[in-house]
C-alpha positions as CSV (number, residue, x, y, z in Angstrom):
1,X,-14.1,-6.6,-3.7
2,X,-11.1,-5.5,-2.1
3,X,-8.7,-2.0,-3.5
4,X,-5.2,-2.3,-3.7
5,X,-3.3,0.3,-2.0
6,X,-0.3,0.8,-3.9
7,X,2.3,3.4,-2.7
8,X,5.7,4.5,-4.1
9,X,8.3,6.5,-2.9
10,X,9.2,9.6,-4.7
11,X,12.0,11.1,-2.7
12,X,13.5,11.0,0.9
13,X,10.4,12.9,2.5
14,X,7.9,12.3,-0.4
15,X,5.2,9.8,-1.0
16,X,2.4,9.0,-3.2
17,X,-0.5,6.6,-3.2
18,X,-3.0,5.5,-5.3
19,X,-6.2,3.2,-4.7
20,X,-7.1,0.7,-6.9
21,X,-10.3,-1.9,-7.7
22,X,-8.5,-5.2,-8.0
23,X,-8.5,-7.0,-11.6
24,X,-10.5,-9.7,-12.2
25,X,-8.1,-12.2,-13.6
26,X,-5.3,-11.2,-10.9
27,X,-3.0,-9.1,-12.8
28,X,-2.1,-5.4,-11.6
29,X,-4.9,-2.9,-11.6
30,X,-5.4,-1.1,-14.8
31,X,-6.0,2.6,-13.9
32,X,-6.5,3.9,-10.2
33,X,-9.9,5.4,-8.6
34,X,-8.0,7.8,-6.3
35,X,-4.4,9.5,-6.5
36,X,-2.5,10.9,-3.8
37,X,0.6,12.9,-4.1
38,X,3.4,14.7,-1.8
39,X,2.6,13.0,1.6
40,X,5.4,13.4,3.7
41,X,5.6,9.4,4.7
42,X,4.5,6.0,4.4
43,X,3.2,5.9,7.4
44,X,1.1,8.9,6.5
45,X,-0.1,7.5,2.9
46,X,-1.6,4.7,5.0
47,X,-3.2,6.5,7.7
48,X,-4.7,8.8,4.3
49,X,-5.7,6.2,2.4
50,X,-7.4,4.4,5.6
51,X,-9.4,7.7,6.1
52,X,-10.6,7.0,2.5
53,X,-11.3,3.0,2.6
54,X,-13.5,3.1,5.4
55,X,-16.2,1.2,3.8
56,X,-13.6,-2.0,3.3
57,X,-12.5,-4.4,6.3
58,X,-9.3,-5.2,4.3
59,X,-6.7,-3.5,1.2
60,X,-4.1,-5.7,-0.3
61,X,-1.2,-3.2,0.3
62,X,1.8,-2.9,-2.8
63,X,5.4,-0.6,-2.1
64,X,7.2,-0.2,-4.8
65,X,5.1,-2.6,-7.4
66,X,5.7,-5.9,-5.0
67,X,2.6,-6.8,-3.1
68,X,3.7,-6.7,1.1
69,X,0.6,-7.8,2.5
70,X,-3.2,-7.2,3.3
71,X,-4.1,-5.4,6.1
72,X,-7.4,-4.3,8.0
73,X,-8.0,-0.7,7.3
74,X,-9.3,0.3,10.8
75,X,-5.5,-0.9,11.9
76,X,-3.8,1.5,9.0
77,X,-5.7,4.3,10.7
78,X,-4.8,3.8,14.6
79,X,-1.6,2.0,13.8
80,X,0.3,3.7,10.7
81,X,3.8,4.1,12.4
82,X,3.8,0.1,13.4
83,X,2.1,-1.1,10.2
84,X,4.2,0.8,8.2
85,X,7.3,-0.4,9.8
86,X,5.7,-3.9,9.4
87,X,5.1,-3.5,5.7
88,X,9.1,-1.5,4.5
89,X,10.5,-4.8,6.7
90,X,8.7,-7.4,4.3
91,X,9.5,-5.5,1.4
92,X,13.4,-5.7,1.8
93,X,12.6,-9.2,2.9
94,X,11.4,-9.6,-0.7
95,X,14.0,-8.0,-2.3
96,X,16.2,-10.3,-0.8
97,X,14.9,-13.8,-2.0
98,X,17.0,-15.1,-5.3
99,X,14.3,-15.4,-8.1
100,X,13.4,-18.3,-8.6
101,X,15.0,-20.5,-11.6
């Protein structure tokens, strides 16, 4: 099993994360095991939630409800600043593709 790390940004210097078992039949998790509110960025919802995951290798990491990647959690926690830099990047990437027809 691997969670799903989903954070969301709720103003300019607030975030929030919740951690999530994955579903079974690939659609979004249903509730979430653990809830995080008010952290001051994403860098610092990562390096959190790693703190928390440290009995998983890998999360599947979601920003905003779009899936930008999987990740090992040992590099959330001793790289959060370049992960998370990593991880906004592919999410405007993704806002950027056309859908597709």
């Amino acid at each position: 099993m691997q969670p799903v790390l989903e954070i969301r940004k709720l103003d300019e210097s607030s975030y929030t994360y919740t951690v999530c078992a994955p579903s079974s039949d690939g659609a979004p998790p249903s509730h979430a095991c653990y809830i995080d509110l008010g952290l001051t960025s994403f860098a610092a919802c990562l390096h959190d939630a790693a703190q928390a995951l440290t009995y998983f290798h890998k999360v599947c990491i979601h920003y905003e409800g779009i899936c930008v990647g999987e990740h090992a959690v040992t590099r959330l926690e001793n790289q959060s600043e370049a992960v998370a830099r990593e991880l906004i990047a592919r999410y405007e990437r993704e806002l950027e593709v056309p859908p597709m027809a």
